[in-house]
C-alpha positions in Angstrom: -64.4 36.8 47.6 -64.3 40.2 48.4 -68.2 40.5 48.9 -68.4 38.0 50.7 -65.8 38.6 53.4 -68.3 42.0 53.2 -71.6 40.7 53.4 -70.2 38.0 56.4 -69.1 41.4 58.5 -72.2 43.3 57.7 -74.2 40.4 59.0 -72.0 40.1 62.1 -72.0 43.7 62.8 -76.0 44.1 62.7 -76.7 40.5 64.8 -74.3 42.2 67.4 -75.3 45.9 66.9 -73.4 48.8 66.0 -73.8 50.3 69.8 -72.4 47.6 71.0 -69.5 47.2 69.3 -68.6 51.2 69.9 -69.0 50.1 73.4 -66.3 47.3 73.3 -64.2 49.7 71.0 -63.9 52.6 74.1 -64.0 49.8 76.9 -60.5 48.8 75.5 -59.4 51.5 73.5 -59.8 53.9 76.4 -57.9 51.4 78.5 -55.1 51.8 76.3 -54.8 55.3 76.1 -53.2 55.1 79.9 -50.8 53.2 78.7 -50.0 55.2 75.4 -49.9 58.3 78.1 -47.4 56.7 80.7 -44.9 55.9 77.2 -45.3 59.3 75.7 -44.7 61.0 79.1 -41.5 59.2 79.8 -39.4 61.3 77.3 -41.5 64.7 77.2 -43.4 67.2 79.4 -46.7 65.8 80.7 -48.7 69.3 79.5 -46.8 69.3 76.4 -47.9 66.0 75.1 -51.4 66.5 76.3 -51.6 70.1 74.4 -50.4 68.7 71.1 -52.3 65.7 71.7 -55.3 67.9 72.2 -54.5 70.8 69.6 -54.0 67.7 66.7 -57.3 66.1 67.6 -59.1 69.7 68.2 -57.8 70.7 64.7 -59.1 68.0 62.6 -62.3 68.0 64.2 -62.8 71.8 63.5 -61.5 71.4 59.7 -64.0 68.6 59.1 -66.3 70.6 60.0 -65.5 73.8 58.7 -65.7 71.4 55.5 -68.9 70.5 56.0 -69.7 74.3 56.7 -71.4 73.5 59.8 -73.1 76.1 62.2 -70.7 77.4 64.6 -71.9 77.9 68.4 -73.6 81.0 69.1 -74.1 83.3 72.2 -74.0 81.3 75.9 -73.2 77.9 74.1 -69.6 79.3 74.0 -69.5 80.0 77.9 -70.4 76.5 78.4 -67.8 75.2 75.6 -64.9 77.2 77.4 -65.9 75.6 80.8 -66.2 72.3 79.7 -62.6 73.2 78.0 -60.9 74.2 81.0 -62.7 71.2 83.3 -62.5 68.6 80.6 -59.4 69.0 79.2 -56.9 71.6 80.3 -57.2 70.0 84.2 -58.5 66.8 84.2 -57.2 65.4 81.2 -53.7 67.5 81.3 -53.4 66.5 85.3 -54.1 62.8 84.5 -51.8 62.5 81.9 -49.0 64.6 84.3 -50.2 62.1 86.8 -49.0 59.0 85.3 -45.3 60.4 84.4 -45.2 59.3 88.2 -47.4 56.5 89.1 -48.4 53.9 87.3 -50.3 53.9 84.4 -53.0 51.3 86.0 -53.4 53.4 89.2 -53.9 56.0 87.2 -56.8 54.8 85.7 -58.0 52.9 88.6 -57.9 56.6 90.2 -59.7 58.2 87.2 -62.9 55.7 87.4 -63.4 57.1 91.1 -65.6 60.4 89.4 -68.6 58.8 90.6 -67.9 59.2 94.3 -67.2 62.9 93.9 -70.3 63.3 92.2 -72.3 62.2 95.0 -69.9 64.3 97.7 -70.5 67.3 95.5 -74.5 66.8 95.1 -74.1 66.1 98.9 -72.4 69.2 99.8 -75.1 71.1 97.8 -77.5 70.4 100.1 -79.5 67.1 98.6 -80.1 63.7 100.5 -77.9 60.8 99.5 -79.4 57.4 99.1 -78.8 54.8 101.1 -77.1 52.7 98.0 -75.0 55.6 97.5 -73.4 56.2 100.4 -72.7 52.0 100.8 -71.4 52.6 97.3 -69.0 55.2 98.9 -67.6 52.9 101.3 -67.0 50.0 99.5 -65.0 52.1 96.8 -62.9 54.0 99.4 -62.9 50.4 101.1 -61.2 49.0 97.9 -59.2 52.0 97.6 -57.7 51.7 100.9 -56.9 48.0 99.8 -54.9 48.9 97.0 -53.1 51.6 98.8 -51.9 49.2 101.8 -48.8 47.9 99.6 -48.1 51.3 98.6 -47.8 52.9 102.4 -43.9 53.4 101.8 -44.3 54.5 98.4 -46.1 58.1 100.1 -42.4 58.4 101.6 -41.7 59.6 97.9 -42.7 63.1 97.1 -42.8 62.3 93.2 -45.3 59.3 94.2 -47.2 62.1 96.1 -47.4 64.7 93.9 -48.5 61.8 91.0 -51.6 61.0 93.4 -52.8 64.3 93.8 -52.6 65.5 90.3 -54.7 62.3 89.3 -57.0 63.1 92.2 -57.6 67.0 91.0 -58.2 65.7 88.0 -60.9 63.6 88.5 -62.5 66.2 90.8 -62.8 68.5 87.9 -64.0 65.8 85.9 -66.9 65.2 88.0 -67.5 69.3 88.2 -67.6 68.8 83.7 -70.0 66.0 84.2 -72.3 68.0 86.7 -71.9 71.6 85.0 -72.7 69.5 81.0 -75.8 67.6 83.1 -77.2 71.6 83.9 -75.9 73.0 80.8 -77.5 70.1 78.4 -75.8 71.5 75.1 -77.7 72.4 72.0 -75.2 72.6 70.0 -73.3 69.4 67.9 -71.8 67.7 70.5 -68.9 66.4 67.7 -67.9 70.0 67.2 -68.3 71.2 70.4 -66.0 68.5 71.5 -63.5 69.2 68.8 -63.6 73.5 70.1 -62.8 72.0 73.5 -59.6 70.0 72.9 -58.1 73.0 70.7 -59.1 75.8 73.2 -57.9 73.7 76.2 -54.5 72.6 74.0 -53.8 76.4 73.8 -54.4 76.5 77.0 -51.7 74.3 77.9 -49.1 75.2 75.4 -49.1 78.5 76.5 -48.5 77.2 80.1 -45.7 75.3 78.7 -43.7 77.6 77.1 -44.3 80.9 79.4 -43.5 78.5 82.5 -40.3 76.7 80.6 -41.6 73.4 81.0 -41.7 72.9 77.0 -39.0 71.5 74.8 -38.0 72.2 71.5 -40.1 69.7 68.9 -36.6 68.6 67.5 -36.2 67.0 70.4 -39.1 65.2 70.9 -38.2 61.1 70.4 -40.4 59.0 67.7 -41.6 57.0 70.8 -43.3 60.5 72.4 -44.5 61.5 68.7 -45.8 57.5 68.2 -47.8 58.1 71.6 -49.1 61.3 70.6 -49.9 59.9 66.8 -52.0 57.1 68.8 -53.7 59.5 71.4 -55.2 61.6 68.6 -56.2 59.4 66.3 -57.5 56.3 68.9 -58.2 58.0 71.8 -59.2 61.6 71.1 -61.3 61.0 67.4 -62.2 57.5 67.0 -62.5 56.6 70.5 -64.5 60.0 71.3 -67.3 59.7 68.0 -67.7 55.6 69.6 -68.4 57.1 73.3 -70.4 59.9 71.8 -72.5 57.6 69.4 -73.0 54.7 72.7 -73.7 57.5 74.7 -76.5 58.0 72.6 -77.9 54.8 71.4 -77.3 52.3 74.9 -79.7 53.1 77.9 -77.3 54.3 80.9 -77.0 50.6 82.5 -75.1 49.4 79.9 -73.4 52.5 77.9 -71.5 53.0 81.6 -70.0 49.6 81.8 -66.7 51.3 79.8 -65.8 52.7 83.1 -65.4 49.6 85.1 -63.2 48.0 81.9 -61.1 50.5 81.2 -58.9 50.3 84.5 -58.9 46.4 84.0 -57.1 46.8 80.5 -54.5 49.7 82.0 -53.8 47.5 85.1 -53.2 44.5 82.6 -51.6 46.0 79.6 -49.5 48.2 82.3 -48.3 44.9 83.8 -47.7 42.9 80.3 -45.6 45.9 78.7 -44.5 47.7 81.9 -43.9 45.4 84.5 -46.1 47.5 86.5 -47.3 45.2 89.5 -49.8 43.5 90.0 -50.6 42.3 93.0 -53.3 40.5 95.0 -54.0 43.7 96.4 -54.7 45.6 93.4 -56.5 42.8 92.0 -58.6 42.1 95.0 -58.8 46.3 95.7 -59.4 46.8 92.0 -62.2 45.0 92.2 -64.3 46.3 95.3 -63.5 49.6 93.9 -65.4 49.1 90.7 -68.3 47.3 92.7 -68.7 50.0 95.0 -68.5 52.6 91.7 -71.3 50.7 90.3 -73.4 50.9 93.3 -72.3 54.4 93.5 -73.6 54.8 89.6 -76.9 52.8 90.3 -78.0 55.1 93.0 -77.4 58.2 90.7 -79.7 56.5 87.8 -82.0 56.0 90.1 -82.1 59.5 91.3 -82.4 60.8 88.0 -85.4 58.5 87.2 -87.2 59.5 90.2 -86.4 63.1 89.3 -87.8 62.7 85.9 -91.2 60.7 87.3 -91.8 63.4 89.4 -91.8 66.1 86.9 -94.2 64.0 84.5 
């Protein structure tokens, strides 16, 4: 019985394709992490649960491969891993997750997707020629994020609100700098461990912020909701979750592999209303959605650049 409940997954997992399947796995999985964020948050420091989250996930991914007695990173490969560290994962993942202690979990994510756009400011601003899609691409997602805004005017009237929309801003600003600076810095070195040396130098990072600013709390303290949250951000969202990306990333040509960033606000927004009550409105919806088209314009004209960049070298 047992081999065949076997041999019938094997079969279904090759006629669908490994890839693919990471691909679903981080389309939701990723979703969900917003939502295992905006629970954790509610009961501990935003930085706090983001630098244990990060120095739990960072740890196991240097044991393993300290086990496997891997090569370590040599020379310049450590400037770029301490960069990455900072823009990865001390700001933009530590001010997203702060983020979300004040709005809600699916703006936050709806927010996060926007990268895209300040890649193409950011390339703009360094002198090079936007396409034509891209800047339509730029107007449709600030269009759509104008239209989820509207019902949210009075909200601005609340410094917390405010405060919760910049952090999630900054954060994906510095996400789009890690994206630009790991496009020029193409790493040599095992991406698995270099990601691993980034989540437990950023976590330090952090919990040293923490405690020498008095934001921390004692680990006694800490609920079994926040430590459930953490348990799931580590072992989903920072290991499993990360490897899937990693191993898509790898294996999917760009059209496809970036599809995870249009689903991944859909699940927040959803799962945020279902266990939240976080609302959802027409406006989000209809917002939500001209966003994501206007981000996958906005992404077109970017793989089309790079193709035409790589022609023209051959």
């Amino acid at each position: 019985m047992l081999q065949k409940i076997q041999s019938s997954f094997s079969n279904k997992v090759n006629t669908i394709g490994m890839p693919i399947i990471a691909l679903a796995f981080v389309c939701f999985c990723w979703g969900t992490t917003w939502i295992a964020s905006k629970e954790g948050v509610r009961h501990m420091p935003a930085l706090q649960l983001a630098g244990i989250r990060q120095f739990i996930g960072g740890a196991l991914y240097i044991s393993y491969f300290m086990f496997k007695k891997a090569p370590w990173p040599k020379g310049k490969q450590w400037k770029t891993i301490l960069i990455l560290s900072v823009l990865n994962f001390a700001l933009s993942n530590g001010l997203s997750t702060w983020g979300v202690k004040y709005i809600s979990s699916g703006l936050g994510a709806i927010l996060n997707a926007i990268f895209p756009l300040w890649i193409v400011i950011i390339t703009f601003l360094r002198g090079e020629k936007l396409a034509k899609l891209a800047i339509l691409g730029l107007v449709i997602a600030f269009s759509g994020v104008c239209v989820i805004f509207y019902e949210h005017l009075s909200d601005f009237l609340q410094a917390d609100f405010r405060f919760g929309i910049m952090l999630s801003v900054i954060a994906t600003i510095t996400w789009a700098f890690g994206s630009l600076y790991t496009k020029k810095k193409a790493a040599t070195f095992n991406p698995y461990f270099s990601l691993g040396l980034q989540m437990f130098i950023s976590s330090l990072l952090l919990l040293t912020i923490t405690e020498t600013t008095g934001m921390a709390v004692t680990m006694n303290t800490i609920p079994m909701t926040s430590w459930y949250a953490i348990a799931y951000l580590v072992i989903v969202g920072s290991i499993i979750s990360f490897i899937a990306y990693i191993y898509m990333l790898q294996e999917l040509p760009p059209e496809i592999s970036s599809i995870y960033a249009y689903v991944n606000p859909i699940v927040a927004v959803l799962l945020g209303a279902i266990l939240f009550g976080e609302s959802l409105t027409i406006a989000i919806a209809i917002g939500g959605a001209i966003t994501l088209f206007g981000l996958f314009m906005v992404n077109r004209s970017i793989r089309k650049t790079r193709k035409q960049a790589l022609a023209n070298k051959i």
